[in-house]
Phi, psi and omega in degrees: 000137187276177187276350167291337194285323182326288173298352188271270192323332158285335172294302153346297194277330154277351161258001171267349172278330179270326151310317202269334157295326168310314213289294209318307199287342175289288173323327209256338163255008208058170212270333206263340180261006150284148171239171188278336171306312204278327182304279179337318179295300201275313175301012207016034161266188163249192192307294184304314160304348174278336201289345195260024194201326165235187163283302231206167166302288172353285173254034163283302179345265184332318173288313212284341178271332171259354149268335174303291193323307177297331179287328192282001181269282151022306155318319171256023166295330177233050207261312217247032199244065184051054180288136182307297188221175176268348157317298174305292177322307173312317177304315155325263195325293158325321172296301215290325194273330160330270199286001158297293167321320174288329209253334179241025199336330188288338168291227177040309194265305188279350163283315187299336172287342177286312184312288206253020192229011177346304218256353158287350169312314202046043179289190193269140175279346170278312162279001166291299186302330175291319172310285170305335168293345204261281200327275160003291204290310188331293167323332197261031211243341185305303177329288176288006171257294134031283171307295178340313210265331173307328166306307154331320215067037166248337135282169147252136183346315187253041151285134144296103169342301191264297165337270170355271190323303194287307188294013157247336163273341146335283179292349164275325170299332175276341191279297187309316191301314197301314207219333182313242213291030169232164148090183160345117188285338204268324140269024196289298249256332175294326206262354164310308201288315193282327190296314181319266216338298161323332181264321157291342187287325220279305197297308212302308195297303183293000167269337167281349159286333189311128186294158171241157197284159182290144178092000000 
């Protein structure tokens, strides 16, 4: 290895070191009381070396949310890939997001602290908008099954799309937020799987219930 490739990859390595300490200290304190002094500290670099690799809290923040977010869209690339129903797909699709979340907590607490605290951030509007579009594009996979199962005839036509997609996505983030950090560590991952489980049957049916219009 030459000595440019040398410095690329230690420089590499040192900025994956300072994501993964951010990330750790963001779970375990929330976002508004790490500092970059307190980054610097769990990396063992000092205050000047994270500044030679970010600006700000912000956008170590921010990075550590959109490398999570791409990998996890990776996972639904092939949920519509000849599914028996968009039922099933959904279904899928829930399991899949489930056990990402069972397997990371530390996302999970750091996508939902981006959820409900956007606008006390002060990130920069431009990684606000990216954040949310990389987010989206994961949600927009709910859409397209959505469509799917309307092509099918196994929904009807006249679901709001976009509801629909945000109240299901609602309901797992609100079912996972309910029990990933409380009760029994040795069933939190079973009472995840089954209220979901119970909660899609419930939401599926009623969308396939929907009156259609007159005429």
């Amino acid at each position: 290895m030459g000595l440019v490739e040398r410095r690329i990859r230690e420089r590499e390595n040192r900025k994956n070191a300072i994501l993964k300490a951010a990330r750790r200290l963001f779970f375990e304190n929330g976002f508004r009381t790490v500092t970059i002094e307190s980054i610097a500290k769990k990396a063992e670099l000092s205050k000047g070396s994270i500044y030679l690799y970010f600006k700000s809290k912000e956008e170590i923040y921010t990075q550590i949310l959109l490398n999570d977010i791409d990998k996890f869209h990776e996972h639904f690339t092939d949920l519509l890939q000849n599914p028996t129903s968009a039922s099933e797909a959904l279904i899928r699709f829930a399991g899949i997001y489930v056990d990402l979340f069972l397997n990371d907590r530390e996302l999970f607490r750091i996508l939902m602290t981006f959820m409900l605290h956007t606008t006390t951030m002060n990130l920069p509007e431009e990684l606000n908008n990216h954040i949310i579009k990389s987010t989206n594009k994961n949600i927009s996979v709910i859409e397209e099954i959505f469509r799917y199962g309307i092509e099918r005839g196994e929904f009807p036509p006249t679901i709001n799309l976009r509801l629909s997609r945000n109240a299901l996505w609602g309901l797992l983030n609100g079912i996972i937020s309910l029990h990933l950090f409380t009760g029994s560590e040795s069933r939190r991952a079973e009472m995840i799987r089954s209220t979901i489980k119970a909660g899609l049957e419930i939401y599926i049916l009623g969308l396939k219930n929907q009156e259609q219009p007159n005429g």
